[in-house]
C-alpha positions as CSV (number, residue, x, y, z in Angstrom):
1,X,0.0,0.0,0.0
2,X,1.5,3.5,-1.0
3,X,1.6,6.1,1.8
4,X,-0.1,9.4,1.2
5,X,2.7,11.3,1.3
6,X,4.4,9.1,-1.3
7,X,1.4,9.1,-3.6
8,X,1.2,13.2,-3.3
9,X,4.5,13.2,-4.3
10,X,3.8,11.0,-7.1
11,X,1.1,13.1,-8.3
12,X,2.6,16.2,-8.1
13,X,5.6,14.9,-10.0
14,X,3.3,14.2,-12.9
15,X,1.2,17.3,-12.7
16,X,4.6,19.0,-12.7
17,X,5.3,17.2,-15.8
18,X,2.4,17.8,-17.4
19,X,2.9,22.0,-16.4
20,X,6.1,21.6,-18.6
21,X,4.4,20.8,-21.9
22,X,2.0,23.0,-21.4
23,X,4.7,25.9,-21.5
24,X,2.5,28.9,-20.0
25,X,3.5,29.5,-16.9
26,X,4.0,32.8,-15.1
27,X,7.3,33.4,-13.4
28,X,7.4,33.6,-9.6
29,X,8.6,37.0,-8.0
30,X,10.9,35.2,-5.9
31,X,12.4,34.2,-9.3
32,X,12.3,37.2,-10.5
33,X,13.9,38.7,-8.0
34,X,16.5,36.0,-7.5
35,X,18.0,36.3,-10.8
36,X,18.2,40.3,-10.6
37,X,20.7,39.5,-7.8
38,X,22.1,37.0,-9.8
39,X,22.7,39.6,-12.4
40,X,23.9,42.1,-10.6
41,X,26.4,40.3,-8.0
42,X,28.2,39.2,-12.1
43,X,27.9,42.4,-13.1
44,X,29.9,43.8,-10.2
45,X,32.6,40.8,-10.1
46,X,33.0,41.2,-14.1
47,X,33.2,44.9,-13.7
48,X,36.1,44.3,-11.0
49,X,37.7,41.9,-12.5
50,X,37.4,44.5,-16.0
51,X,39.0,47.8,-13.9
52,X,42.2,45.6,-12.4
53,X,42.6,44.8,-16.1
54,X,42.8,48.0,-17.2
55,X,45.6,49.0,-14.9
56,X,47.4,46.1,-16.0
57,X,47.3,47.0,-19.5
58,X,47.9,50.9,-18.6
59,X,51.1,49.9,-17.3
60,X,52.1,47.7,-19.8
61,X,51.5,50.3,-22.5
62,X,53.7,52.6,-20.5
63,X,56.3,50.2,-20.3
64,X,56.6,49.6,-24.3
65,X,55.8,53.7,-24.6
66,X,59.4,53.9,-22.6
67,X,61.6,50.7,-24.6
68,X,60.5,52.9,-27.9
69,X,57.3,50.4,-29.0
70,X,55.5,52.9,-30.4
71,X,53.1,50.4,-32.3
72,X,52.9,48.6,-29.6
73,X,52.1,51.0,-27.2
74,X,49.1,52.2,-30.1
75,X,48.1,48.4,-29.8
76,X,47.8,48.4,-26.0
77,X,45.5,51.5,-26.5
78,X,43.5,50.2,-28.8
79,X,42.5,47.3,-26.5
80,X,42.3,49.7,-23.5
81,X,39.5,51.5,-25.5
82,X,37.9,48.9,-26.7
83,X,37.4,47.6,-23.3
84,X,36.0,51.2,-21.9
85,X,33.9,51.0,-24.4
86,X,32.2,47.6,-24.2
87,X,34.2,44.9,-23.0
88,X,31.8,42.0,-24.4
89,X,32.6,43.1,-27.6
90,X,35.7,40.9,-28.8
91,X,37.9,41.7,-31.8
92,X,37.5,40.2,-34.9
93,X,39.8,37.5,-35.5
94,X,42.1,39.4,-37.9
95,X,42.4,41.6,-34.9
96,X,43.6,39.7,-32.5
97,X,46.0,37.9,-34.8
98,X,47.7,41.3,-35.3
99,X,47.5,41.9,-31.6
100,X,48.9,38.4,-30.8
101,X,52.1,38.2,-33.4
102,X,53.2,42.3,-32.3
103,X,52.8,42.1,-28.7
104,X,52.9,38.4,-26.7
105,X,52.6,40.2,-23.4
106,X,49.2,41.6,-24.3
107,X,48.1,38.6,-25.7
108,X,49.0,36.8,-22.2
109,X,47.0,39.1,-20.6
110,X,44.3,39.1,-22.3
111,X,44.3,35.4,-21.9
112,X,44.1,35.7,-17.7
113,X,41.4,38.4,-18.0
114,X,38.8,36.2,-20.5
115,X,39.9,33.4,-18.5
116,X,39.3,34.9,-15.3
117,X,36.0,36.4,-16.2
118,X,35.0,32.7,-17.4
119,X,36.0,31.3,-14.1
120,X,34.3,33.7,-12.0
121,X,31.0,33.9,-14.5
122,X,31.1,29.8,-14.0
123,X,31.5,29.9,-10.3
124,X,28.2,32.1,-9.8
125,X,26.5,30.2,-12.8
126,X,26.6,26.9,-10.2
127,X,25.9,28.8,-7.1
128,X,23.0,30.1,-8.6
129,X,22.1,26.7,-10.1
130,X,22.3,25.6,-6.0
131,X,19.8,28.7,-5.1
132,X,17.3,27.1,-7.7
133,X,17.6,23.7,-6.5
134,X,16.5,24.9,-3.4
135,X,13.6,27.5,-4.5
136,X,12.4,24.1,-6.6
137,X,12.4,22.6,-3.3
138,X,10.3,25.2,-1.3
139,X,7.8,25.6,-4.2
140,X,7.3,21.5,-4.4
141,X,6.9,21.7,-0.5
142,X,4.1,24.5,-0.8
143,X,2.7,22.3,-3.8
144,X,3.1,25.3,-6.2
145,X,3.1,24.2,-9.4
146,X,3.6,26.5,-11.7
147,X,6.4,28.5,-9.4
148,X,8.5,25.1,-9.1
149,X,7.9,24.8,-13.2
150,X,9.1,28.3,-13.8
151,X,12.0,27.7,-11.6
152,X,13.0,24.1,-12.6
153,X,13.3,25.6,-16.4
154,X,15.8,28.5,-15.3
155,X,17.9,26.0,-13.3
156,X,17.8,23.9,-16.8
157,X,18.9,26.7,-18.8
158,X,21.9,28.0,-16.7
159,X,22.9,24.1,-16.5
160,X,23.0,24.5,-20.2
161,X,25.2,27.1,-20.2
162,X,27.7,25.8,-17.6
163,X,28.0,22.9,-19.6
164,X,28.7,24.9,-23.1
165,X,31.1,27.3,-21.1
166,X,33.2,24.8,-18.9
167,X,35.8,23.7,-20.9
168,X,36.9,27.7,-21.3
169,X,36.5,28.4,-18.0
170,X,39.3,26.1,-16.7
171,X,41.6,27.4,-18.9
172,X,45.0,28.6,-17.2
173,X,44.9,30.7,-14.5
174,X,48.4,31.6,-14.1
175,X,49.7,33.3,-16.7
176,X,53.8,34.4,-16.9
177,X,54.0,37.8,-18.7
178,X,57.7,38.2,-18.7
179,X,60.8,36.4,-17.0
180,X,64.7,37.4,-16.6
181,X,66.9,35.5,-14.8
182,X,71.1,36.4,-14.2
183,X,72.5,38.9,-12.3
184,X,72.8,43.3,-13.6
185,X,75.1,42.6,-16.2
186,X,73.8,39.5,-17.3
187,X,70.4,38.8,-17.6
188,X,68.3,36.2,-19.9
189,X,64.3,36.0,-20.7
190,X,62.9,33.1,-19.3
191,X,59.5,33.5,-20.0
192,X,58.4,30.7,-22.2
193,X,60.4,28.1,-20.1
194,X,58.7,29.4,-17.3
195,X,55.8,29.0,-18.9
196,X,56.3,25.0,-20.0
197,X,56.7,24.5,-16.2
198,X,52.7,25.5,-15.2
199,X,51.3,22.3,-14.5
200,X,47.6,22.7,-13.1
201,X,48.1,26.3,-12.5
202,X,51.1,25.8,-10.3
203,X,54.3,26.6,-10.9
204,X,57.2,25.2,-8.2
205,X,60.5,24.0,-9.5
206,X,64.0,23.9,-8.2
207,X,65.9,27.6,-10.2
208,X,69.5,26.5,-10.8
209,X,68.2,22.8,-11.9
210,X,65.3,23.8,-14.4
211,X,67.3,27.7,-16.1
212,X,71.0,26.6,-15.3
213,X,73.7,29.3,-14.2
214,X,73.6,32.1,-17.4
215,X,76.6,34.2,-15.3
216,X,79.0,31.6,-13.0
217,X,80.2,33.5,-10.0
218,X,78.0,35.8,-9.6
219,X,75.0,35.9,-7.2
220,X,71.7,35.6,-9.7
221,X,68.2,36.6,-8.9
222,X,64.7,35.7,-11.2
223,X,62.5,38.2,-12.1
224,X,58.9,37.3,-13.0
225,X,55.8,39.0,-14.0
226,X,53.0,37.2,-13.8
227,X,49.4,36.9,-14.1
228,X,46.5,35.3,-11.7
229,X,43.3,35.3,-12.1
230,X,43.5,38.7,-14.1
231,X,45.4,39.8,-11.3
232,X,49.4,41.4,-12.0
233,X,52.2,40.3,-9.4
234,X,55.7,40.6,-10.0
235,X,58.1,38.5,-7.2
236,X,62.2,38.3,-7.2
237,X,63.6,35.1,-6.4
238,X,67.5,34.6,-5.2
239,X,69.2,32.4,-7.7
240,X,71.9,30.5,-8.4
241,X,71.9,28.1,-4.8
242,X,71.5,24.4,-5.2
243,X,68.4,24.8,-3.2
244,X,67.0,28.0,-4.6
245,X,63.5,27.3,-5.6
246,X,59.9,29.3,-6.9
247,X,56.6,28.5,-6.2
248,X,53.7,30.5,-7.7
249,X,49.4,29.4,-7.7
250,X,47.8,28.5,-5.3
């Protein structure tokens, strides 16, 4: 014999089911207002997450502005506008091929910040997918139907576009901009083998080991510029001791 409270249940599964092919349903106002604060709390992480980038890329267009990179620098600029203006406009391909072969720095950054902004837009996509799961509940509690229908489809939709968006939002977090290592006299970019160390956004290795000694005798110190989560650091590391070692990411 089924118990009542199973057989409600039952029931209101398949009236539930039934509300979904019949597609008219009015949106709750706790839905409503739900997603507005969805909305908004992106809005103010993206826009955050947007200014930091801008003063990255102000001071990298000041940096190529001083070594003489005059197309550069009008590069940098360009992309600094472009933001200011609308920053979910991307360049056209063309565009960004130009941007990427002149300037490798700029396209590193502008790696971290999409990736960033993916991560972050991801990580409040599945928190809000939680909030649903739990207005679903509450409205299948109060046997509203056409609330928890309203609701369940949202929930659907967002899980949608977590699924379509997760595979760029884990890109690389940690980015390496630019990398000397030697001492005042001599000094050699290590950037890209820097860079072919990252393993899961972590970067630890032993210094003297992984770059060598590029000026024997002399005390040696690493330089790196870096990029996480949209975020610019730049850290010296001693050199050139068989136990010298780096460790960047969390």
């Amino acid at each position: 014999m089924i118990k009542f409270p199973l057989l409600a249940t039952m029931v209101f599964t398949i009236c539930l089911q039934i509300s979904a092919q019949d597609g008219n349903v009015i949106e709750p106002k706790e839905l409503s207002e739900l997603r507005e604060s969805w909305l908004a709390a992106k809005e103010r992480e993206s826009l955050s997450i947007m200014e930091e980038h801008l003063k990255v890329l102000a001071s990298l267009r000041d940096q190529v502005t001083e070594r003489g990179q005059l197309d550069d620098a009008v590069l940098v600029r360009e992309e600094i506008k472009r933001l200011a203006q609308d920053p979910k406009i991307l360049p056209p391909d063309s565009a960004t091929e130009d941007t990427v072969s002149g300037l490798p720095e700029l396209q590193r950054l502008t790696r971290s910040y999409e990736t960033s902004t993916a991560s972050i837009e991801n990580e409040m996509d599945r928190k809000y997918v939680q909030e649903l799961g739990a207005m679903i509940r509450r409205f299948e509690i109060s046997r509203n139907l056409d609330a928890a229908f309203a609701t369940q489809r949202e929930q659907e939709k967002i899980k949608t576009r977590i699924a379509n968006a997760f595979p760029f939002a884990v890109s690389a977090r940690l980015v390496i901009i630019e990398a000397s290592y030697g001492n005042k006299k001599t000094r050699v970019a290590v950037d890209e083998e820097l860079t072919a160390l990252i393993k899961n956004d972590r970067l630890s290795f032993n210094i003297l080991q992984e770059l060598g000694d590029p000026a024997p005798g002399n005390g040696k110190f690493l330089i790196v510029r870096y990029a996480y989560d949209g975020k610019e650091y730049t850290e010296r590391f001693p050199g050139g001791d068989k136990r010298a070692s780096l460790r960047l990411g969390k």
